[in-house]
N, C-alpha and C positions, 0 to 999 in steps of 0.2 A: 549264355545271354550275350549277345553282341553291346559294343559300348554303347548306342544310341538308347536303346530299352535299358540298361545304367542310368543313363544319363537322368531318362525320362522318370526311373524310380527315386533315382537319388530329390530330384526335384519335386515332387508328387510326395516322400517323404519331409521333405522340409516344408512344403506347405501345412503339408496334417500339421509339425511340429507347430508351427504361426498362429493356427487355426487351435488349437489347444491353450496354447500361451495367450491367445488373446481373449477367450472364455474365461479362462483362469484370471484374466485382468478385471474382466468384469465383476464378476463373485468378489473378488479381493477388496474392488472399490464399494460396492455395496458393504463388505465386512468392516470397511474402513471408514463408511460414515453411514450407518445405518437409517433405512427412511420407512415410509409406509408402504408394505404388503401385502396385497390380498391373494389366496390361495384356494382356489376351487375346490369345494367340498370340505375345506377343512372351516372348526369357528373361528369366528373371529373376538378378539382379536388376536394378528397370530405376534409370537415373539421374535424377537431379534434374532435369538441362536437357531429358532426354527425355518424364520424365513431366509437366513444366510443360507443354511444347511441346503433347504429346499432349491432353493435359486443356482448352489453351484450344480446339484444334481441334474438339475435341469437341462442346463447347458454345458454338463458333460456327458449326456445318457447318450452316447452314440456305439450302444453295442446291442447287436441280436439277443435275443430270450430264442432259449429251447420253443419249439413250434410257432416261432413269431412269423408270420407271413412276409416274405422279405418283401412287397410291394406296401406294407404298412408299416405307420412309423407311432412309435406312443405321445400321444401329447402331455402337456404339463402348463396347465391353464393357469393363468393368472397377472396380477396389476402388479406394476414396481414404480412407485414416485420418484423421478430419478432424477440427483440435481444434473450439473452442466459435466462434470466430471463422468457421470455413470454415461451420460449417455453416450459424451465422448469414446469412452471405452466401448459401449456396445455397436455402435457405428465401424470402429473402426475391428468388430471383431464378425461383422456382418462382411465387410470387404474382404479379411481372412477366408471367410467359409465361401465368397463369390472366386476368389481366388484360386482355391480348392476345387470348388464344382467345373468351372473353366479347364484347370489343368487335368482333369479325372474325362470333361467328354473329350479333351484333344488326345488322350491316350485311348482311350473307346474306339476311338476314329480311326486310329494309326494303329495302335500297339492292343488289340485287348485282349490280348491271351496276359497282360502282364496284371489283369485286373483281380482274379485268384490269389498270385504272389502278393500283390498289395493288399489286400483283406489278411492275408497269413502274417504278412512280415508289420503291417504299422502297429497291432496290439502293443508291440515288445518295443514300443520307442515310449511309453508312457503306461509298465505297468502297473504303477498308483491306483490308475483311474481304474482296472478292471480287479482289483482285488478281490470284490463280491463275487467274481465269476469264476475264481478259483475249488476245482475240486466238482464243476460244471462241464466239462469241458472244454476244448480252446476256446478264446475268447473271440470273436470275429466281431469287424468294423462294421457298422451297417452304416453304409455311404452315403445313405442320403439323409439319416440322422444327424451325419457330419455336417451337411452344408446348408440343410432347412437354416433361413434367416429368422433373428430376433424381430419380431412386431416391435415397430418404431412409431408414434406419434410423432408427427413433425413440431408440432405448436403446442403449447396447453391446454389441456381437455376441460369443458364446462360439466358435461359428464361422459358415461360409455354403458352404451345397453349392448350387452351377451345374447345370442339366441342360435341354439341349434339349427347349422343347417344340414339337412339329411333328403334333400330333394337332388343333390349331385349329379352329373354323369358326365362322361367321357364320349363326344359321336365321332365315330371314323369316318370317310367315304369309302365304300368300295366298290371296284366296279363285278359284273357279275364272272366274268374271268377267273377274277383275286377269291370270291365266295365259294366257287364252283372248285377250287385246288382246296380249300381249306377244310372243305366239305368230305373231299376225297381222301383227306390226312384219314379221317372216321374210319368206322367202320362199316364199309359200303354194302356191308351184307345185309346188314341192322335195317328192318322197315321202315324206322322213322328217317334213315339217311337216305334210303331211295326216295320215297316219298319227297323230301326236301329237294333232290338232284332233280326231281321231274318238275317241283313249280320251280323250278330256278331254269330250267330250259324252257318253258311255256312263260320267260319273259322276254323282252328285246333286248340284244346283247349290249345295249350302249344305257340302259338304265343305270342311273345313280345308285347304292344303295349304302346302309347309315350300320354299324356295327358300333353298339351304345352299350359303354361297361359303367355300370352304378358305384359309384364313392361313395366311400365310406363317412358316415355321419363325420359335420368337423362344427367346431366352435368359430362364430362369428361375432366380432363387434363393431359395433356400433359407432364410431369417433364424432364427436359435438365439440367444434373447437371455440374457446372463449371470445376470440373473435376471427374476425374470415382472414384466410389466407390472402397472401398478392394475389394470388388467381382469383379470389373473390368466394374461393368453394367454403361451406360452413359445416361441410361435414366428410365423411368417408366411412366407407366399410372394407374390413380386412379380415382375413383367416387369421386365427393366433391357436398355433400350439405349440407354442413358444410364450413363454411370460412376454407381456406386452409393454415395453418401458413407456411410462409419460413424463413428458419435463414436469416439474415442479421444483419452486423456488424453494417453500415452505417445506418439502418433505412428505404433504400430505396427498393422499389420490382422491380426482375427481369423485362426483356422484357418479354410483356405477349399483343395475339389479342383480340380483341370485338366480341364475338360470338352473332350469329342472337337473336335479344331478344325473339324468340319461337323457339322450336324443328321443324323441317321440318313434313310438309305433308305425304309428302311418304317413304316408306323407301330409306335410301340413300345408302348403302352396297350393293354390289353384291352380287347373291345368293352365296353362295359354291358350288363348282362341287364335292364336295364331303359331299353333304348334304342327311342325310341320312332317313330321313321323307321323304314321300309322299307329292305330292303339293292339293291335296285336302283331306280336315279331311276326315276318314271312318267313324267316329259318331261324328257328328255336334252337337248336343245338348252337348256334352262332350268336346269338342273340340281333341278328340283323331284321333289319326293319326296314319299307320302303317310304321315299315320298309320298305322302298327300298328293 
């Protein structure tokens, strides 16, 4: 390994350490003046040692499960009342993990064969945390568990309504070029790839088209602030799978409902009438779709 890719690990490992040390700040501060927690699916009300317990686990579960899909990450849903101190500490452990995420894509960019050797080698600067994962197999980093940020309330919440969002998706562009190679990765023999190569050439080679991958169900809320921000705004919605801190003076958390303990079946959104995909893909094996 030449000194620069050193360099770049030695650095990339003292961030994870920051990013560690600073989660760990958090947990400690809530251990050190305990407030009001709520925890998804569990009753209420919950206790001290449970919601401590809960809370560090939280935001330190940055390791794979046996058959974990590495483009999925587990959530850990719920409220923390947190005076001036916690939040302090979450803030500044949220710049740790932007820190982290920064220095992991400028190594992606440059160096990423070194991205292997750092999943192998950062377990063993903090084996405490994977203790559970002993007698599992190695224990591996799962990178983006590391740097997903804490859901932060900026203001005081009046209340927070939770609601499943499971209408997601991801739209690519691509053009029919990019479609027509990726078609040919298949296997060309296969009817339904021929069939797809012949409407993909009975198009015009400068056509747009939309390659749309469905997300995975996430929790939403709702933020109602007690009063409007300098901007003037009175509310916001945010993803949290991440316990979601709110200031509070008093210790206690806003009004907030009990969302269905699963995402719904079907989708629950109406379509848009100004939905600009097709309702059935033009290449299925792709899941690509054209413009309206």
């Amino acid at each position: 390994m030449s000194r620069p890719e050193y360099r770049l690990l030695a650095e990339l490992e003292a961030a994870f350490d920051a990013l560690i040390e600073a989660s760990e700040a958090v947990a400690a501060s809530y251990h050190q003046k305990p407030t009001a927690c709520w925890i998804f699916g569990e009753p209420e009300p919950v206790s001290t040692e449970r919601a401590g317990a809960w809370l560090r686990h939280a935001l330190l579960d940055i390791w794979y499960q046996d058959g974990q899909d590495g483009r999925a990450t587990r959530p850990h849903i719920g409220l923390v009342a947190a005076g001036k101190a916690m939040m302090e500490a979450a803030i500044q452990a949220n710049a740790a993990k932007t820190d982290f995420a920064a220095l992991l894509a400028r190594i992606k960019e440059s160096e990423p064969e070194l991205i292997p050797e750092a999943k192998a080698v950062l377990p063993f600067r903090h084996p405490e945390l994977h203790d559970h994962l002993r007698g599992q197999g190695l224990a591996r980093v799962h990178l983006k568990q590391c740097w997903r940020a804490i859901p932060l309330a900026e203001a005081p919440l009046a209340r927070v309504r939770l609601a499943w969002y499971a209408s997601g998706r991801s739209i690519k562009r691509l053009t029919v070029r990019e479609a027509e190679q990726k078609l040919l990765k298949l296997d060309t023999d296969a009817a339904h790839v021929q069939i797809q190569l012949r409407r993909l050439a009975g198009i015009p080679s400068g056509e747009p088209l939309a390659q749309v991958q469905r997300q995975a169900p996430l929790m939403r809320a709702n933020l109602f602030y007690r009063e409007p921000l300098d901007d003037g705004r009175t509310r916001r919605a945010m993803n949290v799978a991440l316990p979601l801190f709110v200031p509070s003076i008093d210790g206690r958390l806003p009004d907030h409902n009990l969302p269905p303990p699963h995402p719904p079946a079907q989708r629950t959104r109406a379509r848009r009438s100004d939905e600009k995909l097709e309702d059935e893909p033009f290449l299925a094996s792709l899941r690509v779709y054209r413009y309206r």
